[in-house]
N, C-alpha and C positions, 0 to 999 in steps of 0.2 A: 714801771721798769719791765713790763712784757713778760715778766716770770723767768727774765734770764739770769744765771747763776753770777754771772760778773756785766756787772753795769756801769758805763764810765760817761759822764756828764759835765761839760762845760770846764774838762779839765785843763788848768792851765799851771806851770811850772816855769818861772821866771828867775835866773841868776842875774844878778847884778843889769846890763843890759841885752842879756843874751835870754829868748824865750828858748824853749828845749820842748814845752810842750804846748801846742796852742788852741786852745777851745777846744779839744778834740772830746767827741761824744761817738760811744758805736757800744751795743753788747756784742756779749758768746753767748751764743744758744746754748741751751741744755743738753748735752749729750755732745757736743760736737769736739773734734781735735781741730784747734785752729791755729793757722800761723799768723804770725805778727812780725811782719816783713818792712823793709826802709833801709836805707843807707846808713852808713853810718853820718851820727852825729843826728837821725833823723826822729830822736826822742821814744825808741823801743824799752831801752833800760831803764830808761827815768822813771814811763808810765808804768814797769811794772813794779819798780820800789816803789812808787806810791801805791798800788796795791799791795804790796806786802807790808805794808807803814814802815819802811827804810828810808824813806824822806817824807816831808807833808807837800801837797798839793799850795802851790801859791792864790788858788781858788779853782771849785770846781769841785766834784765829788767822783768819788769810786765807791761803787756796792758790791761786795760781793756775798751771796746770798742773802738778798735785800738789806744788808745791813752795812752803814756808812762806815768807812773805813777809820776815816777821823774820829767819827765820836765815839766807836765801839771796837778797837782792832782785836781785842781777845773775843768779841764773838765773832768780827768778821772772819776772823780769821780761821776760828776753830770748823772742824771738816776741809782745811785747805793744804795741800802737799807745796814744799817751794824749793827750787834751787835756781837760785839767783847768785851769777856771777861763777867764778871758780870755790866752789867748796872749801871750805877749810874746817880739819879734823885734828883731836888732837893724836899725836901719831901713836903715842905710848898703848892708845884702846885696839882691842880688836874689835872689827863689825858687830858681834855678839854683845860686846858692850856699849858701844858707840850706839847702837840699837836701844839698851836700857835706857842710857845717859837722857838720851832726845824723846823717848817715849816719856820718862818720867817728865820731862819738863814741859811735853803738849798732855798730861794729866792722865795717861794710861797709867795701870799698874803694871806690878812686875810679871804675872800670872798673863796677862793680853800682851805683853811685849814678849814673851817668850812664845806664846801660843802663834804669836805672828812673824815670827824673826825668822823661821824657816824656812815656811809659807814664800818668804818675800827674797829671801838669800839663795830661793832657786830661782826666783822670779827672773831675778837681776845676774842669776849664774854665778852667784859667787859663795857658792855653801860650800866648795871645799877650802876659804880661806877664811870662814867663820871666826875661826880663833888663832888667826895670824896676824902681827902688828899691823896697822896701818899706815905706818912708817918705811914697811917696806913696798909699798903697791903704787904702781906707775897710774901715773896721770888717770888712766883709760878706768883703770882700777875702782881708782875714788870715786869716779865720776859714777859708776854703777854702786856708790854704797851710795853716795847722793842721792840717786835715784830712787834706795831701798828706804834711804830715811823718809823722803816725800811720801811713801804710801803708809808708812805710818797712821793704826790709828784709820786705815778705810775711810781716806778722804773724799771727798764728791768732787773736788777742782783741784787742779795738778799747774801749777805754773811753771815754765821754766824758761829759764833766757839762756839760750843757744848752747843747750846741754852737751854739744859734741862740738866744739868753740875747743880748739889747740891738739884735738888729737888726731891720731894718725889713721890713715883709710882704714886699715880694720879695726880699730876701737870705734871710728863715725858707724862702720859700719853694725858692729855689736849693740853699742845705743839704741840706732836705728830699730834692730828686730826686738829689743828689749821691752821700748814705745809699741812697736804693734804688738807684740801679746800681749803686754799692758790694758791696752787698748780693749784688743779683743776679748780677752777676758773680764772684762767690766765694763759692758754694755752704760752704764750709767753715770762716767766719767766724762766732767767735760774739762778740758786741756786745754791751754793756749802757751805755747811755746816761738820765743821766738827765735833767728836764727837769719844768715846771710845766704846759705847752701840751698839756691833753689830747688833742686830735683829731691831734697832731701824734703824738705814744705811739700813739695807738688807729691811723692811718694807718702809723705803720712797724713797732710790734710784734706778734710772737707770742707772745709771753710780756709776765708784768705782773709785780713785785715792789713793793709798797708797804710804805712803813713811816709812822709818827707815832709820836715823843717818844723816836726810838731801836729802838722794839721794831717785829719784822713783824706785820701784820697780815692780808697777801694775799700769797699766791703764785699764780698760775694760768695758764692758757690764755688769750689772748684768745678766741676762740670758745666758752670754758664761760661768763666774763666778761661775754659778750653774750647768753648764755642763761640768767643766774642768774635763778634762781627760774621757768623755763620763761619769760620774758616779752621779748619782745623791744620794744627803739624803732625804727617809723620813719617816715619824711617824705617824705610824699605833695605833688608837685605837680600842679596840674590845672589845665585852662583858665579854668576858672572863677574860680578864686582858694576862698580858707576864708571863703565864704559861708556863709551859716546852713543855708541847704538841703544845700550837701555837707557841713558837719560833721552833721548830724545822720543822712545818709545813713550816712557812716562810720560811724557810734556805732552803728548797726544791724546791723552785718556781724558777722557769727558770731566770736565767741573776740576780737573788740576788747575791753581793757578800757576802754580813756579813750582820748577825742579832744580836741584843743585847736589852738586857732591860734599858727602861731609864724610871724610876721613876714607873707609871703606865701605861706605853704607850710601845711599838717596834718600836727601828729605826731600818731601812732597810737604806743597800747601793745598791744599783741596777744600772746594768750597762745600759744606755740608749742606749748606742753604738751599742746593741745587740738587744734590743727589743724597744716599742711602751711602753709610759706610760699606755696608755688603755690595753693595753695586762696585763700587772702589777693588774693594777683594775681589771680586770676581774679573774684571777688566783689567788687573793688575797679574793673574791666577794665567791669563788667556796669550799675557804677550811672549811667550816663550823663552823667559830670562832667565827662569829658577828661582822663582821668588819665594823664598822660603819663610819669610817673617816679616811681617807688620805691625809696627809699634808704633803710640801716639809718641812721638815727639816732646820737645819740654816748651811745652805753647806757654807757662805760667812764665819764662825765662822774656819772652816774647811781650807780652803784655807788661810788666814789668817791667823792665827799659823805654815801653813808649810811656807809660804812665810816671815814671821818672821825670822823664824830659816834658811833659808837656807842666810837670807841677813845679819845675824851677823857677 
């Protein structure tokens, strides 16, 4: 198993004559946040019920820290955070208690669930509703005490399927920074979440895992990801706006492949293969447009759609 924390082997998930999961074999490195990307219907949520033992594998195995999910899920499971699906709390608790409830039944006492419940209720920003029903907290709400139960207990792997799944741009958004100091502050957390919102994977991951119809198709780097095929996307703003005269300036600049307008901004495809980013900025710096910002583009969007289409 290479000494990865979650290990998935020859897993296959059969309904009736419909397969949902098929052979599929890939780990998560140690330390890494990864996304777990597909279409829908393309077997994300199945595979990770069977990592949490919410359904059994129809053959095939899942390890998570070396230990098989089927023969052992109270060890596999224990050091493992999860929020799988939409949460369901009962309303009457407040987070302070809902905190006890779930600590006590992953084996903490009361003395380590209190010692942590603070800790974790700034984590997720929600210490001024500590001891407010849960009954009264909107979607976005829940979704960050979800987030405060999974770390319960200083788990080492954090799963979660499409934790920002129904809410509105600023609750995605709030999740979102919640994950990165999550993140950042426990260097030795490894993650896999999975999720539809590409720029939201391409923003928090360093690893990718995709699948369609069951089977993988991509395992990788974010960073090789955004340099497949040497080419990079990005989105030039400038004072001017994507006038004719700066797109065509663009289109002139060494190692561009295509320039095109996208909303108020120019995406450029630029071949890296050929040149140095900084050479880009600096040729881009020189055509007198106002170019004030350079950003990669969402090249995971990109890749992603062709690897769709070629796996139907």
């Amino acid at each position: 198993m290479d000494g990865n924390p979650i290990e998935i082997a020859g897993l296959c998930k059969v309904y009736g004559g419909f397969t949902a999961v098929d052979n599929l074999s890939f780990g998560v490195r140690r330390n890494s946040f990864t996304g777990f990307l597909g279409p829908n219907g393309a077997g994300k949520s199945t595979t990770l019920k069977i990592l949490t033992n919410l359904i059994k594998p129809t053959s095939g195995h899942a390890f998570l820290n070396g230990t098989d999910i089927r023969e052992d899920p109270k060890e596999a499971l224990t050091g493992v955070g999860t929020v799988i699906e939409t949460p369901e709390f009962y309303g009457y608790l407040t987070p302070r208690e809902t905190f006890r409830y779930i600590g006590g039944i992953i084996g903490m006492t009361n003395e380590s669930v209190s010692c942590q419940t603070e800790e974790i209720l700034e984590k997720v920003k929600m210490s001024e509703w500590a001891d407010k029903r849960l009954s009264t907290f909107s979607k976005g709400m829940r979704q960050r005490i979800a987030l405060g139960q999974a770390l319960l207990g200083d788990p080492s792997i954090i799963i979660l399927d499409e934790p920002t799944s129904g809410l509105d741009p600023r609750g995605m958004a709030e999740i979102r920074d919640i994950l990165k100091n999550i993140r950042n502050d426990n260097g030795n957390l490894t993650i896999i979440m999975s999720s539809h919102i590409l720029h939201e994977v391409e923003d928090l991951c360093d690893r990718i895992v995709m699948v369609n119809h069951g089977r993988l198709i991509l395992d990788d780097d974010m960073d090789r990801i955004r340099q497949a095929a040497g080419v990079e996307t990005m989105v030039l703003k400038s004072e001017s706006g994507p006038t004719d005269a700066a797109i065509d300036a663009v289109s002139r600049v060494e190692n561009v492949i295509s320039v095109r307008r996208d909303g108020q901004d120019i995406e450029i495809r630029y071949d890296v293969s050929k040149g140095e980013r900084s050479k880009l900025f600096a040729d881009l710096a020189s055509l007198g447009i106002g170019a004030y910002s350079l950003t990669e583009g969402d090249s995971l969007e990109q890749r992603y759609l062709e690897l769709i289409r070629e796996s139907r």
